[in-house]
C-alpha positions as CSV (number, residue, x, y, z in Angstrom):
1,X,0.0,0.0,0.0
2,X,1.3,3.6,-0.5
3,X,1.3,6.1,1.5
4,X,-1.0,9.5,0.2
5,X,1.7,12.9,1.3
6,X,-0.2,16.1,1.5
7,X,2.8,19.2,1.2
8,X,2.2,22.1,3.8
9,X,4.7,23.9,1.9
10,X,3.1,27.1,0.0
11,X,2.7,26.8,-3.7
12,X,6.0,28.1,-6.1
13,X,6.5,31.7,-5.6
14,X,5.6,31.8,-9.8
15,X,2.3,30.9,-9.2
16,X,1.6,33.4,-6.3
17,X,0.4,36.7,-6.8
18,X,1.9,39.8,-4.6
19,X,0.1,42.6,-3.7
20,X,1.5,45.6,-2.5
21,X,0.1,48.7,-1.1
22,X,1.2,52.3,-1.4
23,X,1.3,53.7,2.7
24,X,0.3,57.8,2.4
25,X,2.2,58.3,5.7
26,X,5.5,57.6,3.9
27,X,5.1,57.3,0.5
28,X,6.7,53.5,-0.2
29,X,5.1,50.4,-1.6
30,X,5.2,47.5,1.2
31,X,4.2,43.8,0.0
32,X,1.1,43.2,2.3
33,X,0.2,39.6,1.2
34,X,-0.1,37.0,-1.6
35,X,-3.2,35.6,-3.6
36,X,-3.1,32.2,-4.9
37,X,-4.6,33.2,-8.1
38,X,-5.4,36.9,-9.4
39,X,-9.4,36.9,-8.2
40,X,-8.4,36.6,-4.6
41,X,-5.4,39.0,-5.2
42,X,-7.6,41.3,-7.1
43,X,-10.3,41.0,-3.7
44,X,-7.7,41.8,-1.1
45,X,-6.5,44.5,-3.7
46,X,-9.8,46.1,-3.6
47,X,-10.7,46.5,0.3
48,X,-7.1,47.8,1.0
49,X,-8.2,51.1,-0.8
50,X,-12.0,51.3,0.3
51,X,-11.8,50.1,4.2
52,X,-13.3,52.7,5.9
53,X,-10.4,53.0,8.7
54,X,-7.1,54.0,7.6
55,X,-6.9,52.9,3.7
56,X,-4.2,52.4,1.2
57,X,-3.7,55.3,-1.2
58,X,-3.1,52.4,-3.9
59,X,-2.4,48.6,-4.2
60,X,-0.7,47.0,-7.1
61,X,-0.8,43.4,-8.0
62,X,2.2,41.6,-9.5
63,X,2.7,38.2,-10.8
64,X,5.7,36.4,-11.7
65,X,7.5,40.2,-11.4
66,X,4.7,42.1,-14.0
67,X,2.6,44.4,-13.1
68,X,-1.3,43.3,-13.6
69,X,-3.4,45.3,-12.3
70,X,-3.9,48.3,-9.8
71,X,-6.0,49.9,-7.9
72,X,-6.8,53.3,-6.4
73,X,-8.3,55.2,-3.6
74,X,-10.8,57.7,-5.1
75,X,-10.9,61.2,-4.4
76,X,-13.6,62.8,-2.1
């Protein structure tokens, strides 16, 4: 009989997406997470720059080191 291994190791780095947010108080992109594919990346994306307490000015989302989408705060 074999044995079934499940890995608890993330998936490749090439197959993650990064999202990174753009902090008003200093001006500098920071990575705040990874999406394992672009709809959740594009979802966490999204709430950084609309929660109602202290948003993101921006959030980009890269994958495999390209820039795919972004997203920004609007104006009021």
């Amino acid at each position: 009989m074999g044995h079934h291994h499940t890995p608890c190791t993330p998936r490749p780095a090439r197959q993650l997406f990064e999202i990174t947010a753009l902090d008003a108080a200093d001006e500098r992109w920071h990575t705040i997470g990874w999406g394992v594919d672009q709809a959740q990346a594009e979802t966490v994306a999204q709430e950084c720059v609309t929660r109602p307490v202290s948003p993101y000015r921006a959030a980009r989302i890269r994958h495999d080191g390209h820039l795919i989408a972004e997203h920004r705060r609007l104006a009021l």
